[in-house]
Z-matrix of the N, CA and C atoms (Angstrom, degrees):
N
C 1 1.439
C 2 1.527 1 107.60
N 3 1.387 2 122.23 1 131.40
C 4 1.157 3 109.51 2 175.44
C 5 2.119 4 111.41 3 -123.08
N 6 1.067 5 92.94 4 132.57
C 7 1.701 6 110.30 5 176.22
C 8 1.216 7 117.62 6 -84.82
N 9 1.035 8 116.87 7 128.85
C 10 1.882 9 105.27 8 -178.17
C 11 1.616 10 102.12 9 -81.57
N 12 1.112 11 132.78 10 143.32
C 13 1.304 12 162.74 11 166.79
C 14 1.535 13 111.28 12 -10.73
N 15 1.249 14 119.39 13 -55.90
C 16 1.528 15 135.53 14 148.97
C 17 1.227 16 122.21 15 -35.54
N 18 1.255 17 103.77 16 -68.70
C 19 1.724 18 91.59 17 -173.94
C 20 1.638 19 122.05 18 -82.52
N 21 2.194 20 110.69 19 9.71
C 22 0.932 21 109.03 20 175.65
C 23 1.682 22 106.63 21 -77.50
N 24 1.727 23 88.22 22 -38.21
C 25 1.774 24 98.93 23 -174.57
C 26 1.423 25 96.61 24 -40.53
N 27 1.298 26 132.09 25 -71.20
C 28 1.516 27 140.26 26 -139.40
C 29 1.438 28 109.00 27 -58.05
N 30 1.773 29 102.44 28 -34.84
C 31 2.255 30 120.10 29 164.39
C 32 1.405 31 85.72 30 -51.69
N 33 1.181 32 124.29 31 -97.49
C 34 1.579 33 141.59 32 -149.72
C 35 1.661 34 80.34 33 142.64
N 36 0.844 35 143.08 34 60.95
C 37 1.701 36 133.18 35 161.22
C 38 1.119 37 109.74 36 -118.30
N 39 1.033 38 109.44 37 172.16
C 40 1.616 39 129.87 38 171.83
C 41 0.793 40 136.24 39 -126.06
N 42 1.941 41 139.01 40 135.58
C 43 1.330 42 127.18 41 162.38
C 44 1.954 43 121.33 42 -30.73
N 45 1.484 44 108.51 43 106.49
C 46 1.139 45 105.43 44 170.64
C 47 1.065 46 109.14 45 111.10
N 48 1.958 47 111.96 46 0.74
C 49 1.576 48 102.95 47 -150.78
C 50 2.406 49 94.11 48 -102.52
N 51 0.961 50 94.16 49 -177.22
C 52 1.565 51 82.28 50 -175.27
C 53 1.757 52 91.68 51 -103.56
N 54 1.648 53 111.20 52 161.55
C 55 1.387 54 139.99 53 169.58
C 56 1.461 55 104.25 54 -100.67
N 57 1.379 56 102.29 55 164.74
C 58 1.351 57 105.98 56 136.45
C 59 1.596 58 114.16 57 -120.98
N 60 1.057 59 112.77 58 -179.01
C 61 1.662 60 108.23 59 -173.92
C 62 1.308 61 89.97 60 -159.38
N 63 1.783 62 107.74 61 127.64
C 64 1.011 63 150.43 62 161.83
C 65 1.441 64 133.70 63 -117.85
N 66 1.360 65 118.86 64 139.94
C 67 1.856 66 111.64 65 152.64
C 68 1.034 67 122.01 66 -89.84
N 69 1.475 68 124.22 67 157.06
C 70 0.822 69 117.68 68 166.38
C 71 1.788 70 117.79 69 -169.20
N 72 1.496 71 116.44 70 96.85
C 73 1.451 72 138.18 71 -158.02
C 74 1.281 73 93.33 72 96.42
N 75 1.207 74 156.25 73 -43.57
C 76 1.459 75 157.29 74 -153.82
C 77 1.243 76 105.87 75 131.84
N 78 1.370 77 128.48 76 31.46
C 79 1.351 78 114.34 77 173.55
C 80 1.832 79 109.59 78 -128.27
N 81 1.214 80 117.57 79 124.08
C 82 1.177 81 116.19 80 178.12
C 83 1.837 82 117.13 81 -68.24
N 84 1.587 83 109.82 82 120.78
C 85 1.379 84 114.87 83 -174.21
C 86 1.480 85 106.82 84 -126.30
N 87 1.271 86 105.31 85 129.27
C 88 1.697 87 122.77 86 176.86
C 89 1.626 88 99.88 87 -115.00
N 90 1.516 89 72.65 88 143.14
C 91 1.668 90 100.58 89 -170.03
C 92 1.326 91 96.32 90 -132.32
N 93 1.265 92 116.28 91 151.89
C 94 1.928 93 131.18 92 -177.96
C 95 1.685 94 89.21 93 -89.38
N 96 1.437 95 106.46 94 142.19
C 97 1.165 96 119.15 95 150.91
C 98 1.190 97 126.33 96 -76.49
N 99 1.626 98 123.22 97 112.56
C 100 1.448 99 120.02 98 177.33
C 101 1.202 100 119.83 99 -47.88
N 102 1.494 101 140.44 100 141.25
C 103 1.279 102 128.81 101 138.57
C 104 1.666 103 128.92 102 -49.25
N 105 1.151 104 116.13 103 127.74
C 106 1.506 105 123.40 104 169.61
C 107 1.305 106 119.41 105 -54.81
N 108 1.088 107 167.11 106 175.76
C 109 1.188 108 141.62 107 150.97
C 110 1.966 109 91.58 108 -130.15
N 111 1.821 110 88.63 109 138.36
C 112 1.192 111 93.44 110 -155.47
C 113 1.790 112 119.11 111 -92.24
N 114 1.085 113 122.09 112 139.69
C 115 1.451 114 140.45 113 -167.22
C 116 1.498 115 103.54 114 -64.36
N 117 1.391 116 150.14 115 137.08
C 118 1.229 117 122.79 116 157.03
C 119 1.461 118 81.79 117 -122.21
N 120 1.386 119 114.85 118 171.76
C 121 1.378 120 152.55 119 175.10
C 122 2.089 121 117.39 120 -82.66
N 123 0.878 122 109.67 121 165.57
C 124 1.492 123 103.51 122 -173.52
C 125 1.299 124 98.70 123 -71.83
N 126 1.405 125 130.15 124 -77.46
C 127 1.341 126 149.45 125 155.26
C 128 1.367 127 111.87 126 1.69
N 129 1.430 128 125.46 127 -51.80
C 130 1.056 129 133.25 128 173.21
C 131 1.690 130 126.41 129 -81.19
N 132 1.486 131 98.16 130 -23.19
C 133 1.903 132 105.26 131 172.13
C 134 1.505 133 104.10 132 -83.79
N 135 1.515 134 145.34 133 -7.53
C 136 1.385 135 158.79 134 -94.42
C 137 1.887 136 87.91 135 -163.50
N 138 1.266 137 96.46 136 -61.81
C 139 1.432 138 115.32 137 -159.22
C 140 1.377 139 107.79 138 -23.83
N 141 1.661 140 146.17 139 117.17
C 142 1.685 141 134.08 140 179.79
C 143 1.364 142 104.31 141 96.94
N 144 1.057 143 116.97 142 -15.69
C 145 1.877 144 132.30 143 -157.35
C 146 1.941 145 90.83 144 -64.51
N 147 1.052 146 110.58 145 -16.93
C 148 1.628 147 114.75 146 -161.06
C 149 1.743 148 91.08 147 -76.78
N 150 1.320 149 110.53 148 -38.91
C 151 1.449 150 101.45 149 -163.13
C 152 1.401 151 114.56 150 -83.69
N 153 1.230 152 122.61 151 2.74
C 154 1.172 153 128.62 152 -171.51
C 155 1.609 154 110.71 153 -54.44
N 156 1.464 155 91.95 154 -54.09
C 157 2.174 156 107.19 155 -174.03
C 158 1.706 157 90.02 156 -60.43
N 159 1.318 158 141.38 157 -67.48
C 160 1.184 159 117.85 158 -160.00
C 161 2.004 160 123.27 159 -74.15
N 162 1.715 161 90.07 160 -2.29
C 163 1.509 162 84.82 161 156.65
C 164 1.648 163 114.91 162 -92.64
N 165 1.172 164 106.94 163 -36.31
C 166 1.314 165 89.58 164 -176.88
C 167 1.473 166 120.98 165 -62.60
N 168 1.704 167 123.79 166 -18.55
C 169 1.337 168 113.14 167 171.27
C 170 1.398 169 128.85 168 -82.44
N 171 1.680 170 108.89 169 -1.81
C 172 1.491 171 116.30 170 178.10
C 173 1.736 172 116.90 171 -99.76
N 174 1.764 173 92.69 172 7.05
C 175 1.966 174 101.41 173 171.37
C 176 0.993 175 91.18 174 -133.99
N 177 1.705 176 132.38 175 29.57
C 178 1.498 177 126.60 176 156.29
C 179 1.452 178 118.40 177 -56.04
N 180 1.398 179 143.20 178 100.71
C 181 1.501 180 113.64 179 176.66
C 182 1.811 181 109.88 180 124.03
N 183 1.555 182 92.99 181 -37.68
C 184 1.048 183 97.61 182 169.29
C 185 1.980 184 134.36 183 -32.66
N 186 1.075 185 111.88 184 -22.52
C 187 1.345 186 143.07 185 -172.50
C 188 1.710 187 122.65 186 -89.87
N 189 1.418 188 111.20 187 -18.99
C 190 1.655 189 115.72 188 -133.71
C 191 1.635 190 80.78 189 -111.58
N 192 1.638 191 126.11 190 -2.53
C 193 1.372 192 97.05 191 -168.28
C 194 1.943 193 102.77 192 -102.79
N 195 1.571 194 115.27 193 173.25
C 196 1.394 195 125.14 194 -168.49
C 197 1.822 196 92.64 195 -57.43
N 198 1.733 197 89.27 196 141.87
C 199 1.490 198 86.29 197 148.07
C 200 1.461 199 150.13 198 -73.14
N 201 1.344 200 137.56 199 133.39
C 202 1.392 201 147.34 200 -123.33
C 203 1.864 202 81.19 201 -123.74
N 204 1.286 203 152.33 202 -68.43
C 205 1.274 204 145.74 203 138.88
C 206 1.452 205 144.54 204 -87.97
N 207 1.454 206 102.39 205 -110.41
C 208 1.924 207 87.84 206 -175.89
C 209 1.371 208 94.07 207 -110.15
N 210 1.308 209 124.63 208 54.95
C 211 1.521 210 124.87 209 169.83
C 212 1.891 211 104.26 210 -56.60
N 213 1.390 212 116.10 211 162.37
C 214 1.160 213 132.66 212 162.47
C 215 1.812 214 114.40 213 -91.10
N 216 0.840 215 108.43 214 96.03
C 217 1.596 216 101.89 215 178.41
C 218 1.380 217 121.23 216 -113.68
């Protein structure tokens, strides 16, 4: 089925986005599927979190030398 662009705006949908499709009295009604918005876990917000300390000690310093032009320091 295709919707022209307009009357997706006016749903809140989107090109590409999914419906649902229902009857209801005899009239066919599409509805946008909400997005879920997704849960993550600690473990998973964390995840890489280990490498952080050995980056931050290999751009330790990075900062400390004279300015070379019209830097802001």
């Amino acid at each position: 089925m295709t919707i022209p662009p307009a009357i997706l705006k006016l749903m809140g949908a989107e090109v590409g986005g999914e419906l649902v499709l229902a009857v209801r009295d005899g009239t066919l009604v599409a509805s946008p599927v909400k997005a879920e918005h997704r849960r993550y876990s600690l473990a998973e917000l964390l995840e890489g979190s280990e490498d952080l300390d050995g980056l931050s000690r290999e751009i330790d310093g990075f900062g400390d030398g004279e300015a070379m032009g019209k830097e802001v320091l």
